[in-house]
C-alpha positions in Angstrom: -10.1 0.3 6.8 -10.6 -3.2 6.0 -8.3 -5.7 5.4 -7.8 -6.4 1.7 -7.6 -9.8 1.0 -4.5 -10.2 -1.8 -2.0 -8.2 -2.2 -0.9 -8.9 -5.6 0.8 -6.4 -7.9 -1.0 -4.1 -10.3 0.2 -2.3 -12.9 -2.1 0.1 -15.1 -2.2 1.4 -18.8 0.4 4.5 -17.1 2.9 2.7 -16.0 1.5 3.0 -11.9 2.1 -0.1 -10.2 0.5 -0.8 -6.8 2.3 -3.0 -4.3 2.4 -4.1 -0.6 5.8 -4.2 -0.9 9.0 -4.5 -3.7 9.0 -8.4 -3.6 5.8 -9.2 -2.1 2.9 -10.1 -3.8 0.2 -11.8 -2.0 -0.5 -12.7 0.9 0.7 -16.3 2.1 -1.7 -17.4 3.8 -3.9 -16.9 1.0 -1.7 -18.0 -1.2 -1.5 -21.4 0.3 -5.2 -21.5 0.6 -5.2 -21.0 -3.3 -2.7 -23.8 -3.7 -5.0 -26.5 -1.1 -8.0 -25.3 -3.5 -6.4 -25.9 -6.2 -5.7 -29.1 -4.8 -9.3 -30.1 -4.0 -10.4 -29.4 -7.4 -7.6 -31.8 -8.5 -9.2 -34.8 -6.4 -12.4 -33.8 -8.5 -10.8 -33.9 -11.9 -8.9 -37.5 -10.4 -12.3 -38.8 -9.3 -13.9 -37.3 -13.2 -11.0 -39.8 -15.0 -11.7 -43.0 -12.9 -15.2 -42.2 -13.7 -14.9 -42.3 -17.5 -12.3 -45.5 -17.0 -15.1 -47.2 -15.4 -17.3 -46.2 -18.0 -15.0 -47.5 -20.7 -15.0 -50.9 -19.3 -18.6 -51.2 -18.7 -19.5 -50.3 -22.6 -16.6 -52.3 -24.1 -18.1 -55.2 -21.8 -21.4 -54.7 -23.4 -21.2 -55.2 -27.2 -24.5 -53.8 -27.4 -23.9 -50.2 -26.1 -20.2 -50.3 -27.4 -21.4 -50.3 -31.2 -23.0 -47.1 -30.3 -20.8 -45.1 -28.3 -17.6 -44.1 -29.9 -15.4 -45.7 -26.9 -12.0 -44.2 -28.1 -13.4 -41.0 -27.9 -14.7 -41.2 -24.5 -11.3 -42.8 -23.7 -9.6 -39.5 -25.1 -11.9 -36.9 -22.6 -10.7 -39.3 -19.7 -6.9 -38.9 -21.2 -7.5 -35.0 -21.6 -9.2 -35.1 -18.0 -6.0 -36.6 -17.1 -3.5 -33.7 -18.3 -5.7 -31.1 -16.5 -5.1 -33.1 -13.4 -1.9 -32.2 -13.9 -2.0 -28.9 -14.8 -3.8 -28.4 -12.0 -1.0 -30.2 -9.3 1.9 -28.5 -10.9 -0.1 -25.2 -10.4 -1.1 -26.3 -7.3 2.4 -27.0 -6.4 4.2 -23.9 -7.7 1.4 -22.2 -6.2 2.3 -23.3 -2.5 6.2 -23.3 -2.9 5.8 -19.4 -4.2 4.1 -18.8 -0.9 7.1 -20.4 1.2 9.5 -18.0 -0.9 6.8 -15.1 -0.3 7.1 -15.5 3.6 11.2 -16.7 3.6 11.4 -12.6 2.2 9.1 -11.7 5.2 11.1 -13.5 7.9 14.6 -12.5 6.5 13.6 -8.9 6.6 11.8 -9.4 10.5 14.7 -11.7 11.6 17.1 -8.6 10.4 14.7 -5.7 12.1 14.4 -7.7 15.5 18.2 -7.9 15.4 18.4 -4.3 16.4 15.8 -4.9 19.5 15.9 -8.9 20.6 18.7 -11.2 19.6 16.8 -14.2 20.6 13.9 -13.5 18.7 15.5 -12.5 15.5 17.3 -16.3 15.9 14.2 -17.9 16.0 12.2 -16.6 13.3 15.5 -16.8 11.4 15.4 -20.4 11.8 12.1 -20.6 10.7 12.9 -19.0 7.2 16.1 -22.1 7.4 13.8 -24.6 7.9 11.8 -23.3 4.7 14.5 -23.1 2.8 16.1 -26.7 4.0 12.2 -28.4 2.7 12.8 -27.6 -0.7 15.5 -26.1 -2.5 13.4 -23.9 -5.0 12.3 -22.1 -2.0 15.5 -20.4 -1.4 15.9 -20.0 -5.1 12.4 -18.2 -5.8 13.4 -16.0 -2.4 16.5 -14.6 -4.0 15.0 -14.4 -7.7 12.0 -12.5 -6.3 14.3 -9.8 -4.1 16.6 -9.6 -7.0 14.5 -8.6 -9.4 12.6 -5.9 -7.2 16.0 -4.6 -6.6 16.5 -4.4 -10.1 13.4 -2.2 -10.7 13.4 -0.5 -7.9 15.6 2.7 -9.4 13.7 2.6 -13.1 14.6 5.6 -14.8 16.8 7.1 -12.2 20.0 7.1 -14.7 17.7 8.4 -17.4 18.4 11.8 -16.6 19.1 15.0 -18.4 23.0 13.7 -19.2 23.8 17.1 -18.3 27.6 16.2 -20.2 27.8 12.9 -18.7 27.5 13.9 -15.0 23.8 13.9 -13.8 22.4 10.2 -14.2 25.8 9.5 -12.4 24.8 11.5 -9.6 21.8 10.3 -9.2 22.5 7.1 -9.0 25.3 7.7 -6.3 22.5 9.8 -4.2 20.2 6.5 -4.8 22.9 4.2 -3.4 23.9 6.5 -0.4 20.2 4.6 1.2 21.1 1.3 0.4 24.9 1.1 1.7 24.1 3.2 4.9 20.6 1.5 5.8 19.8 5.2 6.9 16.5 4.7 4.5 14.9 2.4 6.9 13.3 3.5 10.2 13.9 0.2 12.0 11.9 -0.8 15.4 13.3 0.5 18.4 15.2 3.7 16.6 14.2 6.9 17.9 15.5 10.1 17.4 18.8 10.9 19.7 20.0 14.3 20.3 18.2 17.6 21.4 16.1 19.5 18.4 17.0 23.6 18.1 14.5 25.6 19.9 11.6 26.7 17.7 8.8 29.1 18.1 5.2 27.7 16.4 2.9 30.6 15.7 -1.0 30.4 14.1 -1.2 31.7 10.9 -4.5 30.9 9.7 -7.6 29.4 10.8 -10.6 28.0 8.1 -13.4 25.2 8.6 -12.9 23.0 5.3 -14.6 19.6 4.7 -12.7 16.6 4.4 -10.7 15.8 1.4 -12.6 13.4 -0.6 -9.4 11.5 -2.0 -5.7 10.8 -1.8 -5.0 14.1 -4.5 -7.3 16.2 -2.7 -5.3 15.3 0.9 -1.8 16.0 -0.8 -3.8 19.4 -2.0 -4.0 20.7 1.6 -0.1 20.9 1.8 0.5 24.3 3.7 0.9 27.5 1.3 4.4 29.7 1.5 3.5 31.0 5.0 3.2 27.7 6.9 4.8 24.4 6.6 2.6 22.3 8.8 -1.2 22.6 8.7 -3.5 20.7 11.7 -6.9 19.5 10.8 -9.3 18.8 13.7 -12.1 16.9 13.3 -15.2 15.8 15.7 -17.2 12.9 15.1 -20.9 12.3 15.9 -21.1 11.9 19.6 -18.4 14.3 20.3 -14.7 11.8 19.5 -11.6 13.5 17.6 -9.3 12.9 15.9 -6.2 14.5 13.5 -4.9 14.9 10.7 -1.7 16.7 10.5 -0.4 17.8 7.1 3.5 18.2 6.8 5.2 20.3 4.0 8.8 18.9 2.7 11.9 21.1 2.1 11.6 24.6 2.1 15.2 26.2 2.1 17.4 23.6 0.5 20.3 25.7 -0.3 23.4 24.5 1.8 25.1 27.8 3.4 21.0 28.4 5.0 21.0 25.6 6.8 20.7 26.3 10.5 18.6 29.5 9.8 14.9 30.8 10.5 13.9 28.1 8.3 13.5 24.7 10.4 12.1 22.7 6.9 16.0 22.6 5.4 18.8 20.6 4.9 19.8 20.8 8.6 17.0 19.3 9.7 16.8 16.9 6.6 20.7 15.5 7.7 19.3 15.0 11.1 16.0 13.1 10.8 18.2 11.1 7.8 20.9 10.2 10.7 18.5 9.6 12.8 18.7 13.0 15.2 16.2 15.2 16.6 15.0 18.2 14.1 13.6 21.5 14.9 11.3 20.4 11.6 10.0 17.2 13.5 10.0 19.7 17.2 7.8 22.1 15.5 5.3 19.5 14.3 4.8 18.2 17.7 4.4 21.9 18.9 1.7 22.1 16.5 -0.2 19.3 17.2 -0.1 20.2 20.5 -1.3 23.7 19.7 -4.2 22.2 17.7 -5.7 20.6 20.6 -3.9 16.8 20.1 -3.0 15.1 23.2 -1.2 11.8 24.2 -3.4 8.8 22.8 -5.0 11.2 20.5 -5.3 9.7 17.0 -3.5 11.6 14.8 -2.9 10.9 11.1 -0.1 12.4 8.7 0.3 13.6 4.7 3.4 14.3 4.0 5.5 15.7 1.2 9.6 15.0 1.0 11.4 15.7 4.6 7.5 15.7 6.0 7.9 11.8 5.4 10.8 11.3 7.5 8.6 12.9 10.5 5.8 11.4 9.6 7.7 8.3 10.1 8.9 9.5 14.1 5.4 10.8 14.5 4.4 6.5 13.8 7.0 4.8 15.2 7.9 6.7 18.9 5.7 10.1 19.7 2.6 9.4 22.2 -0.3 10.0 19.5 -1.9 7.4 17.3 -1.2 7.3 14.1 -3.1 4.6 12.8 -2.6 5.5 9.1 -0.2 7.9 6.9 -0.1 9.1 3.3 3.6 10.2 2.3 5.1 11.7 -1.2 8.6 11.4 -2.0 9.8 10.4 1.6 13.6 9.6 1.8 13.0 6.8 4.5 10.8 4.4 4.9 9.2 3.3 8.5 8.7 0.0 10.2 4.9 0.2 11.8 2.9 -2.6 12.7 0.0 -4.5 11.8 -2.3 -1.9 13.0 -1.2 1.2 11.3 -1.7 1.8 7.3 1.3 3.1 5.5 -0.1 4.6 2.2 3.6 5.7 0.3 3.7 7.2 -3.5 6.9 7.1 -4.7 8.8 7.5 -8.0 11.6 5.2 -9.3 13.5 8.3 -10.9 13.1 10.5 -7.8 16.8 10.7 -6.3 15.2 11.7 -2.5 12.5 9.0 -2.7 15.4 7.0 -3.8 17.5 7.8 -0.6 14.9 5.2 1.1 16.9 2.6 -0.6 13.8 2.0 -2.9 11.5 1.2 0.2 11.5 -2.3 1.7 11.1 -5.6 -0.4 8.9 -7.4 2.5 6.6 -4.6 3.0 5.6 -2.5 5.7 2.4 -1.6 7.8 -1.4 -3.6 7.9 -2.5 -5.9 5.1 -4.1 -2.3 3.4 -0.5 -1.0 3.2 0.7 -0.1 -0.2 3.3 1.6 -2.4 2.3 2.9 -6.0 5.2 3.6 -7.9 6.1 4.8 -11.4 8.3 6.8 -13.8 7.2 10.3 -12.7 9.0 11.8 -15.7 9.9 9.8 -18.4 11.4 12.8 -20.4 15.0 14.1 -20.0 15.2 17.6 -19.6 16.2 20.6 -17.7 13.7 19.9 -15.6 15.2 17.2 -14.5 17.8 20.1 -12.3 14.8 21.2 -10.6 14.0 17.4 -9.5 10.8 18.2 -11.3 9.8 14.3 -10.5 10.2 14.9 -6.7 7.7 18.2 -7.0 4.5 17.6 -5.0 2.7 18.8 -8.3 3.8 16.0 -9.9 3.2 13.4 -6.9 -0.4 14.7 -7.1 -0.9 13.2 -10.5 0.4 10.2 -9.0 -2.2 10.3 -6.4 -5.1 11.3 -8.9 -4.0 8.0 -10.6 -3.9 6.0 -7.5 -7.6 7.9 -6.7 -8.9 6.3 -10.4 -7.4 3.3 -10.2 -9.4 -0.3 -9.4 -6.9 -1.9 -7.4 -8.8 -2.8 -4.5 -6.1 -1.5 -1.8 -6.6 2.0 -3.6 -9.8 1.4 -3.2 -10.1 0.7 0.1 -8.4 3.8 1.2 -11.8 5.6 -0.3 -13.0 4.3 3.1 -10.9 6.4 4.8 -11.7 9.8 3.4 -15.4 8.4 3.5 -14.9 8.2 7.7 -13.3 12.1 7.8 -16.6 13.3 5.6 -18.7 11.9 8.5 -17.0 14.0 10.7 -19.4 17.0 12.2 -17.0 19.8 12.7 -13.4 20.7 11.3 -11.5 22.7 12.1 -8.1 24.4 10.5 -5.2 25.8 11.6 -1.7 26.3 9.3 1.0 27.0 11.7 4.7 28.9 10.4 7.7 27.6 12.3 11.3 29.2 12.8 14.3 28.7 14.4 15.3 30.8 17.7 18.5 31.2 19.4 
């Protein structure tokens, strides 16, 4: 995929809004070159004024030419020239102090991730965010307004429940802060799963040759039916390379006295990979993508509904395959990948498990073509609303047909994407059922 060159926030006509990450914007660095072009066409608007000054003099110095040329007019451009000017510098300088705020967000949120990992280096690139801050005081102002307010917005709609007597927006909104007072949300660098998954048994269910999906909707489509929850795509190139794409189904038994049963998709496994503990969900993934063909240093790239976010997220950030990019729905936690991998992430504001993630990230995550299209997914209270209708994969998949029509160029770019799997020469299907033994 290629690098996308801004980053700023879109917002279309239904209420999707595509981001690189809850506070961010743009990209700095091309925000500051915006701010030193600005500048440059400042020096021509300061060299346009001295040249209608000079002019001025010259004709009121020549009676001649003055008595023909209305002087106080011309006078009047070079004034107007003059407030343009400095238009153009307070842009210019808004423009570059909104970049130091933009990357003072960034270095917080890295100082506070290499924490975890390397004391040393978290000091320094904290220091470097200080030193930001310490130039100029709006800096550090415009940091805190710009996290604040995508804090604020970050849960739109979630109390806007079915009232349910007064008790469901309530819970919802408790189930939303459970991710931001425990941090669990976040998949921070160097946090790998601990414990020992149960033992599962991964068995073939069914095997088709499809072509590739053709967009985001079409991708979230190929979610495995009733009698699989992970499905293994296997694609060969031109000249004989593969690759994988691995599609991972969310909760399938979510009632509380099941958990621990046949089922490996339930809330067991969704309290572990939350905690941070080995699943049998995330056990039988890697047992599929190993029965598929994938090895170590394969590429291997995820979809993934609800819980299959959370291992999508383990599948980035620790197991030997690469996963260069992922596409996840819903996902109650949010990883930390790097510069190289492409973290595609629909979520809704009023979904209570997307929610979990603590709202996603304010700096961002993943390669410049990362980004997170949110909205409202149901703006109606109902009943439906007890079914967590807005967390469905039927309604994500609007989201994604939105994402799939929209022109942000980041959407856009992901059409690249599906454009490389359609080149593929071969692909082959597998759907693979999972359950617990012993």
């Amino acid at each position: 995929m290629n690098v996308i060159a801004g980053r700023a926030t879109s917002v279309d006509d239904g209420g999707l809004s595509i981001d690189h990450g809850g506070a961010i914007a743009v990209d700095t660095e091309q925000l500051r070159d915006l701010g030193a072009r600005m500048r440059s066409v400042m020096s021509e608007y300061e060299r346009a004024r001295e040249a209608v000054r000079r002019a001025c003099t010259l004709i009121s110095s020549a009676p001649d030419a003055a008595s023909r040329i209305d002087v106080g007019a011309l006078q009047r451009s070079g004034e107007r020239i003059g407030e343009l000017r400095a238009e153009i510098e307070n842009a210019a300088t808004g423009t570059l102090v909104m970049a130091d705020a933009f990357e003072v967000v960034e270095l917080r949120a890295k100082a506070e991730a290499l924490a975890l990992t390397d004391a040393a280096a978290a000091s320094t690139v904290q220091a470097r965010a200080d030193d930001l801050v310490a130039h100029d005081e709006r800096i550090g102002t415009m940091a805190a307004w710009l996290v604040a307010g995508w804090k604020e917005r970050r849960f739109d709609g979630l109390g806007e429940q079915y009232d349910l007597a007064g008790a469901l927006p309530p819970l919802f909104l408790a189930g939303a802060m459970v991710g931001v007072a425990s941090g669990l949300g976040r998949v921070r660098p160097g946090m790998t799963l601990t414990g020992k998954a149960d033992p599962v048994q991964v068995t073939p269910v069914r095997s088709t040759s499809p072509t590739a999906p053709r967009d985001s909707a079409a991708a979230l489509r190929r979610m495995p039916g009733a009698g699989a929850q992970v499905a293994v795509e296997k694609y060969t190139m031109a000249g004989g390379a593969t690759r994988y794409v691995a599609y991972v189904s969310g909760t399938r038994s979510s009632l509380p006295w099941q958990a621990g049963g046949a089922e490996p998709w339930d809330m067991k496994s969704n309290v572990e990979l939350y905690q941070g503990r080995a699943s049998a969900s995330y056990q039988a993934t890697l047992d599929a993508l190993g029965a598929a063909g994938a090895k170590s240093g394969d590429q291997v790239d995820v979809v993934a509904h609800s819980q299959g976010g959370m291992i999508a997220a383990h599948l980035a950030m620790e197991s030997d395959f690469e996963v260069s990019m992922q596409l996840t729905a819903g996902s109650p936690a949010e990883p930390t990948l790097g510069a190289d991998q492409t973290l595609i992430q629909l979520r809704h504001t009023d979904d209570v498990v997307s929610a979990l993630a603590a709202g996603g990230s304010a700096e961002g995550t993943g390669s410049p073509d990362s980004f997170t299209a949110s909205r409202e997914g149901d703006p109606h209270d109902g009943m439906q609303d007890l079914t967590l209708r807005t967390h469905g994969l039927e309604t994500y998949i609007e989201t994604a047909e939105m994402v799939d029509a929209s022109d942000d160029p980041r959407a856009e770019a992901l059409d690249e994407y599906w454009d490389g799997l359609g080149q593929a020469v071969e692909v082959e299907r597998t759907e693979y059922h999972a359950e617990r033994k012993g």
